[in-house]
C-alpha positions in Angstrom: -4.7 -12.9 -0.4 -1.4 -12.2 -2.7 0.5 -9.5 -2.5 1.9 -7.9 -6.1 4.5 -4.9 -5.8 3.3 -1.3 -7.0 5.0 1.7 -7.3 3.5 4.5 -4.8 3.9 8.5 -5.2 3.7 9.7 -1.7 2.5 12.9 -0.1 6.1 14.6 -0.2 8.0 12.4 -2.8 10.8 12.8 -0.1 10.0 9.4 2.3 8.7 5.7 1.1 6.4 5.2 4.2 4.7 8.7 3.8 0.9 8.6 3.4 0.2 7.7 -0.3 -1.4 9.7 -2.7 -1.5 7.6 -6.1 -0.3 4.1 -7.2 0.4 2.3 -10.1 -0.6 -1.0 -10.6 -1.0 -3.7 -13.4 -0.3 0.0 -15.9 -3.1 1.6 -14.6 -3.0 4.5 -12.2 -5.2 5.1 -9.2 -5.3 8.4 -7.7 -6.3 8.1 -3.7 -8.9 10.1 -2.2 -9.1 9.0 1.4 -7.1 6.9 3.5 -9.6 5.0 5.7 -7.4 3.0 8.2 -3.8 2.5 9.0 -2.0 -0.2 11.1 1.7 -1.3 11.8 3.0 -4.6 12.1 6.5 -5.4 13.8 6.7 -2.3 15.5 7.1 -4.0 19.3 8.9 -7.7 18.1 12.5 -6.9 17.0 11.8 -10.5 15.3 9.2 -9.3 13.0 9.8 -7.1 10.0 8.2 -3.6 10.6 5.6 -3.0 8.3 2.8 0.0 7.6 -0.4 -0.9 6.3 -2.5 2.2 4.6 -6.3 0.7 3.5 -7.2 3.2 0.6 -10.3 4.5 -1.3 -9.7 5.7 -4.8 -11.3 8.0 -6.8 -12.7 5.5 -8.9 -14.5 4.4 -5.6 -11.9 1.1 -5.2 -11.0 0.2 -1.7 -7.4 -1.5 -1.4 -5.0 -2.1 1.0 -1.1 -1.1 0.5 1.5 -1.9 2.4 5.2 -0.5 2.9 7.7 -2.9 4.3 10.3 -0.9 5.9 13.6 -2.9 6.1 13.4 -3.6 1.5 11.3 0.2 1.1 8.6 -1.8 -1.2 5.2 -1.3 -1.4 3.3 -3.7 -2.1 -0.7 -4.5 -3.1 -3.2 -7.2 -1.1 -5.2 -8.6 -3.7 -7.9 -10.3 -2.4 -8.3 -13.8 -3.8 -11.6 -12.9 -6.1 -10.4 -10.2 -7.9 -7.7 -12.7 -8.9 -5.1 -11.7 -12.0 -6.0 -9.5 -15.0 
């Protein structure tokens, strides 16, 4: 997997780790309809970056997973390594 940065609009525009609600990536924009699963990584290791991962359905019916790194407030795209670049 890569990971390609994306621009997110959140729930409340006011936080960057909020639950997401839309995304931009590669121009096109992809309105979320259902979070399916969230994690955290780094949380409990001060030596670890703290990260949030949100795994998404969109509209469209795509599945992706976003993550927000904390410490730089980027998001961030997992691409898997088949979908490869358009």
């Amino acid at each position: 997997m890569e990971l390609e940065r994306i621009t997110v609009v959140t729930r409340d525009e006011y936080a960057g780790a909020q639950d997401p609600i839309a995304f931009v990536w590669r121009g096109q924009r992809f309105q979320i309809a259902q979070i399916l699963d969230r994690w955290y990584e780094g949380r409990l290791d001060s030596t670890r970056m703290p990260l949030r991962y949100f795994k998404v359905r969109c509209e469209e019916g795509d599945v992706f997973i976003l993550r927000y790194h904390e410490l730089f407030r980027a998001w961030g795209i997992l691409i898997p390594s088949h979908r490869g670049k358009d």
